[in-house]
C-alpha positions in Angstrom: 52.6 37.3 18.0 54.6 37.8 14.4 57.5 35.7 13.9 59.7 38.8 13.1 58.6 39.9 16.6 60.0 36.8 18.5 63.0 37.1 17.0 63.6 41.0 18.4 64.7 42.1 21.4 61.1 43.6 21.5 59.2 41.0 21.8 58.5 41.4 25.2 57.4 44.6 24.4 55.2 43.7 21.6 53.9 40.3 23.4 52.6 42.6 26.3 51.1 45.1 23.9 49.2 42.1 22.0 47.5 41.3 25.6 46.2 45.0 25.7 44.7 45.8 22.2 44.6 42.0 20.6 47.2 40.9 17.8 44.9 43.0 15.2 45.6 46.2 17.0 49.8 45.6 17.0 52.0 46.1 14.2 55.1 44.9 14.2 56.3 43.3 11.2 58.7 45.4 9.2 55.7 45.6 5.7 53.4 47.3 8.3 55.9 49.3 10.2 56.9 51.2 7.1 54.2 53.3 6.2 54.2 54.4 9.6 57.9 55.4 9.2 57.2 59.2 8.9 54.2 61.6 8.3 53.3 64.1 5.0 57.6 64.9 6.1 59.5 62.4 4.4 62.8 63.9 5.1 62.8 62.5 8.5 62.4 58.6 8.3 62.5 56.6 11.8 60.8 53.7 12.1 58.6 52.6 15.2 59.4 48.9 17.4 55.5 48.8 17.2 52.0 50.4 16.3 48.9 50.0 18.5 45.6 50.3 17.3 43.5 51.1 20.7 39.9 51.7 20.9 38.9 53.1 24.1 40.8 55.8 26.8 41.0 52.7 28.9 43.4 50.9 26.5 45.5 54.2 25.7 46.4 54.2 29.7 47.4 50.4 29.3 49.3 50.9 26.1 50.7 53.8 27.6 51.6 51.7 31.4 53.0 49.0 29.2 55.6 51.2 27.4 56.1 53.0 30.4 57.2 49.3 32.0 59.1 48.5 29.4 61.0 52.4 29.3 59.5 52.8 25.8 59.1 56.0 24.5 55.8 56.7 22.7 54.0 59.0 20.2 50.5 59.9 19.5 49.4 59.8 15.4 46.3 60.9 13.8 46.2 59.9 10.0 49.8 60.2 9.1 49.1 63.6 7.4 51.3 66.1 9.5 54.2 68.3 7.6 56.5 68.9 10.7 57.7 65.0 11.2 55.9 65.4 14.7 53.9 62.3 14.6 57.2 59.8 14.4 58.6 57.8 16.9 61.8 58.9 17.4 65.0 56.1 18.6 62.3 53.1 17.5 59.5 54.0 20.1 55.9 52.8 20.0 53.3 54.9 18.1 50.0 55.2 19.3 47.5 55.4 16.3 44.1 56.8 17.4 42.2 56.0 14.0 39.9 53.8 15.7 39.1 56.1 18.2 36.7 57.7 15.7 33.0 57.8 17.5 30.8 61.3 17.6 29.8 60.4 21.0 27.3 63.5 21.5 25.9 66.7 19.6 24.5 68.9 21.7 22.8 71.5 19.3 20.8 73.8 21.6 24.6 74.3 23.3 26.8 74.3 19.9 29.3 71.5 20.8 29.9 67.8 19.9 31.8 65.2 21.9 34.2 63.3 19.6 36.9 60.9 19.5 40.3 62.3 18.4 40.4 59.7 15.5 37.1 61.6 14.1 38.1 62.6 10.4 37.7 66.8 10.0 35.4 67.3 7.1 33.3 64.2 8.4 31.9 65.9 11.8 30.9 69.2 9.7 29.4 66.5 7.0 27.6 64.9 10.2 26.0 67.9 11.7 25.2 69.7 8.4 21.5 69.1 9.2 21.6 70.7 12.0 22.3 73.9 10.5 26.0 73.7 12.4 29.6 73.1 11.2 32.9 72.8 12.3 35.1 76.0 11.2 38.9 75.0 11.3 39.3 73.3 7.9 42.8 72.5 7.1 43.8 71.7 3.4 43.5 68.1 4.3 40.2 68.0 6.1 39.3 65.1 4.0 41.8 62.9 5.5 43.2 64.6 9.0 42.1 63.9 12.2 40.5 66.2 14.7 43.3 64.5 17.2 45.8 65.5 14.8 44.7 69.1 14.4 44.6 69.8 18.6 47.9 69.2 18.0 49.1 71.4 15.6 46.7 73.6 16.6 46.0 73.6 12.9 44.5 76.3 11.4 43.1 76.3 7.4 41.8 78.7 4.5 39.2 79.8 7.1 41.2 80.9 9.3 41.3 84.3 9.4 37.4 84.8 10.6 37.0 81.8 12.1 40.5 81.4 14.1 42.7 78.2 14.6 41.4 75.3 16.3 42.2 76.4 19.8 39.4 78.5 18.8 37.2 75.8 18.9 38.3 73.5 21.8 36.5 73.8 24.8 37.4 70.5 26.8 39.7 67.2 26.6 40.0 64.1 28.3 43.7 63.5 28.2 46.2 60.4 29.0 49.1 61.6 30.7 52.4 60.3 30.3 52.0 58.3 33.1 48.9 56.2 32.3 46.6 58.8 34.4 43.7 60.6 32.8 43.4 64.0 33.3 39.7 66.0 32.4 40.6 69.1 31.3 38.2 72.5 30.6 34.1 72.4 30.6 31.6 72.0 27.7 31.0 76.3 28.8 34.5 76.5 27.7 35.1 78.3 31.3 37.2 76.7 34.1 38.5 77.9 37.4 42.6 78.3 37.2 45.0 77.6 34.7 43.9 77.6 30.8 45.3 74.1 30.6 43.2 73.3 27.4 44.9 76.0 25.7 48.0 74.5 26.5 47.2 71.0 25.5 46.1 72.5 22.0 49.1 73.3 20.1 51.6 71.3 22.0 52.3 68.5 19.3 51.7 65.5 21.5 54.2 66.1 23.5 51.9 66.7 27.4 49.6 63.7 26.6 47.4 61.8 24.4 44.0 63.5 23.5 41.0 60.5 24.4 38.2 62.8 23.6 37.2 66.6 22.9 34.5 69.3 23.7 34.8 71.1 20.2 32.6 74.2 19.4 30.1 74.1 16.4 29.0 76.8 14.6 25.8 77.7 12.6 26.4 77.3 8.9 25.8 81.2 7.6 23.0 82.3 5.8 24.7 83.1 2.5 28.5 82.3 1.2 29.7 84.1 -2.2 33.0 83.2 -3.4 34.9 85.3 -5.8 38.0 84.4 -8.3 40.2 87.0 -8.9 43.1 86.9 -11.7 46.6 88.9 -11.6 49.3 89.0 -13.6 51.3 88.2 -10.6 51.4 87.1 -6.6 52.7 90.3 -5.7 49.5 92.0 -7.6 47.7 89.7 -5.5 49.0 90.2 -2.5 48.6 94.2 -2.6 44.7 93.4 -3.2 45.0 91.2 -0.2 45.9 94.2 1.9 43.6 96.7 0.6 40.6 94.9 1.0 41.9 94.3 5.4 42.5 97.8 5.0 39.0 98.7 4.0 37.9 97.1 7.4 36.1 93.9 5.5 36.3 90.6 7.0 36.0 87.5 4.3 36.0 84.4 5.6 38.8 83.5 3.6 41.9 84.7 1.4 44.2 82.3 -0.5 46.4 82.9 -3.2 48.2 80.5 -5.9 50.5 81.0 -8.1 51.3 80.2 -11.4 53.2 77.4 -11.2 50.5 75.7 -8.6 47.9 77.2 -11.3 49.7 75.2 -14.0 50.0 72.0 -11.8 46.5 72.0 -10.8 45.3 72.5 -14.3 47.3 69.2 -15.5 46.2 66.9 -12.5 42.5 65.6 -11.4 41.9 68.6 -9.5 41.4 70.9 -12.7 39.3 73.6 -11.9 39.3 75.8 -15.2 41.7 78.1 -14.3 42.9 80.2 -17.0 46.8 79.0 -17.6 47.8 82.3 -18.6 47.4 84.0 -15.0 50.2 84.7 -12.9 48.3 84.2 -9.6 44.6 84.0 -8.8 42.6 85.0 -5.5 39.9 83.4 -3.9 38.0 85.2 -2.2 34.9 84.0 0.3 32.2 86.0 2.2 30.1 84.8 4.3 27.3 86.2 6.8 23.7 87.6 6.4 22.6 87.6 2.9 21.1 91.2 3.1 25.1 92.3 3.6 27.1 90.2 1.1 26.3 92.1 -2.4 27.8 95.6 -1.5 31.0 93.5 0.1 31.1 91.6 -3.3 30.8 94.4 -5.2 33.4 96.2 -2.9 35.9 93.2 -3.6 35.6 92.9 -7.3 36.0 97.1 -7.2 39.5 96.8 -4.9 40.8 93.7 -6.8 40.5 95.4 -10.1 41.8 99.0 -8.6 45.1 96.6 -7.7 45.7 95.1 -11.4 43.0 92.3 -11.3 42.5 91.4 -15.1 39.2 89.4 -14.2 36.6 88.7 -11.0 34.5 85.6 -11.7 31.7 85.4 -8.9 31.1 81.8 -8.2 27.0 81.2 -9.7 26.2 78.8 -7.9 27.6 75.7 -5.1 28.7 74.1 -7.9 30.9 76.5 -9.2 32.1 77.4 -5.6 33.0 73.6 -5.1 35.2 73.9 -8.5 37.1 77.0 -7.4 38.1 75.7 -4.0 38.8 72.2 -6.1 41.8 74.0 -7.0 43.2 75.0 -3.5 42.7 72.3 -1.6 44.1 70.0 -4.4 47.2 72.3 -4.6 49.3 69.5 -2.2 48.3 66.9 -4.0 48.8 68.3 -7.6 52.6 68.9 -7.0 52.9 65.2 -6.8 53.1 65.9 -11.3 56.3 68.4 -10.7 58.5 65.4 -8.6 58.7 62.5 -6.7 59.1 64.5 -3.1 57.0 67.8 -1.9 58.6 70.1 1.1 55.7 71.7 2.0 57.1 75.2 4.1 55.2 77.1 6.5 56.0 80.4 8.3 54.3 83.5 8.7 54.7 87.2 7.9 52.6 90.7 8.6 50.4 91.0 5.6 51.9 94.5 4.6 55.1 92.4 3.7 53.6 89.7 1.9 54.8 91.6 -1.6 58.0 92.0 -0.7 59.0 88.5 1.2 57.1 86.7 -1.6 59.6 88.0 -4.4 62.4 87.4 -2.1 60.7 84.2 -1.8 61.0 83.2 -5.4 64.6 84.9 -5.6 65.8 82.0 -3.2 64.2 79.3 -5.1 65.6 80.8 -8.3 69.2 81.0 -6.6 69.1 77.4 -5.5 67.9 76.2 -9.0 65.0 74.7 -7.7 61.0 74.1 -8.5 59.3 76.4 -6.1 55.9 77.7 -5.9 53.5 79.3 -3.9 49.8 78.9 -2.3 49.1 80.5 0.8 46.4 81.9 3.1 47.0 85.7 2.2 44.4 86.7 4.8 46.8 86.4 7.7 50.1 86.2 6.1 50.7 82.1 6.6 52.9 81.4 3.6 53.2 78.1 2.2 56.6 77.6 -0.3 56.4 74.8 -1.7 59.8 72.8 -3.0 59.6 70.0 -5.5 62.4 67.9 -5.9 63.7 64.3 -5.5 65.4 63.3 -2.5 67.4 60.5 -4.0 69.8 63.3 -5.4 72.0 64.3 -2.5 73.2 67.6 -4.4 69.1 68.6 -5.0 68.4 67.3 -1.2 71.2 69.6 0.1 69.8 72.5 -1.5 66.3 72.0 -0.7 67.3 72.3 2.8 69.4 75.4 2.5 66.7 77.3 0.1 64.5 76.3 3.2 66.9 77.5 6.1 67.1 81.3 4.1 63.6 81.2 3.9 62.9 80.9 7.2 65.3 83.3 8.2 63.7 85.9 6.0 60.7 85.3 7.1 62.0 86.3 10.8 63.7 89.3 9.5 60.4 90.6 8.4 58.8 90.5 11.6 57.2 86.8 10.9 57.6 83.5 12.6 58.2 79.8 11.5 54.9 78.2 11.5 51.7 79.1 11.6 50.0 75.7 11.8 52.5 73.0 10.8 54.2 72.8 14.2 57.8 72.5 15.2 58.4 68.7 15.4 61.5 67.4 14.6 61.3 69.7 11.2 62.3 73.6 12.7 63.8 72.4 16.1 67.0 73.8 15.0 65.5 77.1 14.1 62.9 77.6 17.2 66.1 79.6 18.4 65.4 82.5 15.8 62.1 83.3 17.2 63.0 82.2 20.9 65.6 83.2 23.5 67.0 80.3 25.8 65.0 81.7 28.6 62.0 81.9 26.9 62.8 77.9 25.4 63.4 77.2 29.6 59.7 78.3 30.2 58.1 76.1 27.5 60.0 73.0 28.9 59.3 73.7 31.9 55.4 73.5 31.1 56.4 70.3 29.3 58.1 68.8 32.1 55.2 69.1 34.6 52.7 66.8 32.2 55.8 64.7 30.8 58.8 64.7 33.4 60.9 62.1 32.1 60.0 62.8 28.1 58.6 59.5 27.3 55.7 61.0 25.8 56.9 61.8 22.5 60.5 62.7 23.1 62.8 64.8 20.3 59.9 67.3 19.7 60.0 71.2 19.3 63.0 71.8 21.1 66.8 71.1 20.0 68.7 68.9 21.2 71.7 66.6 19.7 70.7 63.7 19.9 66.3 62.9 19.7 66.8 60.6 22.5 68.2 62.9 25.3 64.6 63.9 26.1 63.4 60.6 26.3 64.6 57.8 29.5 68.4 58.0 28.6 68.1 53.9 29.9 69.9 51.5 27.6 66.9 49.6 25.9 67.6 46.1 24.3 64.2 47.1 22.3 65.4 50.1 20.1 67.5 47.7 18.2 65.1 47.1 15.7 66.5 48.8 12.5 65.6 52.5 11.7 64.8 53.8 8.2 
């Protein structure tokens, strides 16, 4: 046991964690606590009593019956990279950390599923299976790092998205640690049970009805041909009327994303450079995929409605290489905003495609209003908008109107017949503003569902739903252990 530990009122805590997963799988000195402090959402900073490291669904049911002795909340965390502050342990609770949880324990190929381990990284299992002529189709911007854990979830979703679907999509079963150390089996490798679709509610509900041990997940057989297409516009709204036209015309691609031109600019400066001309206002990618005999009339069908709609040029990507450079530039979008400032508030809501024009220059207006660094990169395809704000939070007067840029945004978004995610989550982020999409009734029903896998709250408490103060959904017991300090 760590000296800092002894000296806590948690040590108890931590000393009878220790005896379930070994002092290597504990954290509890304040260096390793901080990183686990918050996830990709720094704005909300709490940090945990203690971080377990378990490595089998028999040692999350004792972490989980030790906290539960103790009347310590606790939190299941993938790799951190979450942008809705759902992965924290809110009033100094214990986080769960399933990276070591990260075997492929079966691929069945003649059936199209695998059987993996929550802590299983994204782009890994597709990398895995490749030889098998399968892959795994949600493929969120940081497949590279998240967790498949992490993205049940968030239900996370990715450039992809709009052919292949979200992960629920893709989830057929789950072994699942409930609140109260039980494990429950939930759904069939057929993706077909009797009663209740209790796997679809377990996908999506941020942690918050158990711990994810293991998942069924659906593979699907890499397509025969992929052609991906660059398109340049002047400008997003340009781009975004393309977008439309080419639903309109009944094609499905596999994919849609736009950047603008600040992202164009701060990709351009970073590692990620991709060769994009600096001079665009926005680009397109486009990607089709399917049966090679039908992919050149829908490329040349693209290329004809992109350029009808103001598109100046439409590259065709020659070869994997070239395919590897365009996407280079979206999926290092995130990470090339680090250039602009020290902090990134990565938005996420969702709007019909018919308004994407309109909400995106409204968009831009609010950023412009606020005086702040905004830009844009989104999955077009199905309206799930991404604003992205760079600015420091160390200056209170910038930090206060990050958050009210963010607030209108939101709200706009609603106006226009969207919602406020589309694969972030809720978390501790938009509790306050689950109320514009939700009536109390309908907020009643959800915690009701709640409630019957996590009575008491312990299991990730302060989640989705507003309350005023995080721990009112957890034990509302005094604790001598959530004295150690916050961040």
């Amino acid at each position: 046991m760590s000296s800092s530990a002894e000296s806590t009122p948690a040590s108890g805590l931590i000393a009878a964690l220790e005896a379930v997963v070994g002092e290597g799988g504990c954290l509890s000195r304040p260096e390793e606590l901080f990183v686990y402090e918050c996830d990709g959402l720094t704005l909300h900073t709490t940090r945990p009593v203690a971080v377990v490291l378990p490595e089998s669904t028999e040692a999350v049911q004792a972490v989980v019956r030790v906290c539960r002795r103790y009347d310590a909340p606790f939190v299941p965390r993938g790799a951190g990279t979450g942008l809705s502050g759902g992965a924290t342990a809110m009033e100094g609770g214990v986080v769960i950390e399933c990276s070591r949880l990260n075997r492929i324990v079966e691929v069945n190929v003649a059936d199209r599923y695998a059987v993996v381990e929550p802590g299983v990284i994204n782009a890994e299992l597709s990398a895995s299976i490749a030889h098998h002529g399968l892959f795994y189709a949600p493929d969120p911007s940081s497949q590279q790092a998240c967790t498949i854990g992490g993205n049940i979830a968030e239900n996370s979703g990715g450039p992809h998205t709009l052919k292949y679907g979200t992960t629920t999509n893709h989830i057929l079963a789950l072994t699942l640690v409930l609140p109260d150390g039980q494990v429950a089996e939930l759904g069939s490798p057929a993706g077909w049970s009797p009663g209740y679709d209790l796997v679809g509610a377990v996908v999506g509900s941020e942690g918050t009805l158990g711990i994810v041990t293991c998942a069924t997940v659906r593979l699907t057989p890499i397509p025969e041909k992929i052609e991906t297409l660059l398109a340049i516009f002047p400008d997003v709204v340009h781009g975004c009327r393309a977008v439309g036209e080419i639903i309109r015309d009944g094609l499905v691609p596999a994919a849609l994303e736009i950047l603008d031109k600040r992202t164009i600019d701060a990709v351009e400066s970073s590692v990620y450079a991709a060769g994009l001309p600096r001079d665009a206002g926005a680009v397109l990618i486009v990607e089709l995929d399917g049966p090679d005999i039908s992919l050149t009339a829908q490329v040349a069908r693209v290329r004809e409605l992109a350029e009808t709609n103001g598109a100046t040029r439409v590259d065709v990507a020659r070869d994997d290489e070239e395919r590897t450079r365009f996407w280079r530039a979206r999926k290092g979008a995130f990470g090339a905003m680090g250039r602009l400032a020290p902090d990134l508030y990565v938005h996420d809501a969702v709007v019909p495609r018919k308004v994407l024009p309109e909400v995106l220059e409204e968009v831009c207006a609010i950023g412009d209003r606020y005086g702040l660094i905004l830009s844009n990169v989104f999955h077009a395809g199905d309206g799930n908008l991404h604003p992205n704000i760079s600015f420091d939070r160390r200056n209170e007067d910038e930090l206060r109107r990050v958050l009210a840029a963010g607030s209108e945004i939101l709200e706009l978004c609603v106006r226009m017949g969207g919602v406020i995610t589309g694969e972030h989550g809720i978390g501790t982020e938009k509790s306050d503003f689950i109320g514009l999409v939700f009536e109390e009734e309908d907020l009643e029903a959800m915690k009701r569902l709640r409630d019957s896998f996590n009575p008491d709250g312990a299991c990730n408490p302060g989640k989705i739903f507003p309350t005023t103060r995080f721990c009112v959904e957890s034990n509302p017991k005094a604790r001598g252990y959530d004295q150690v300090p916050l961040g």
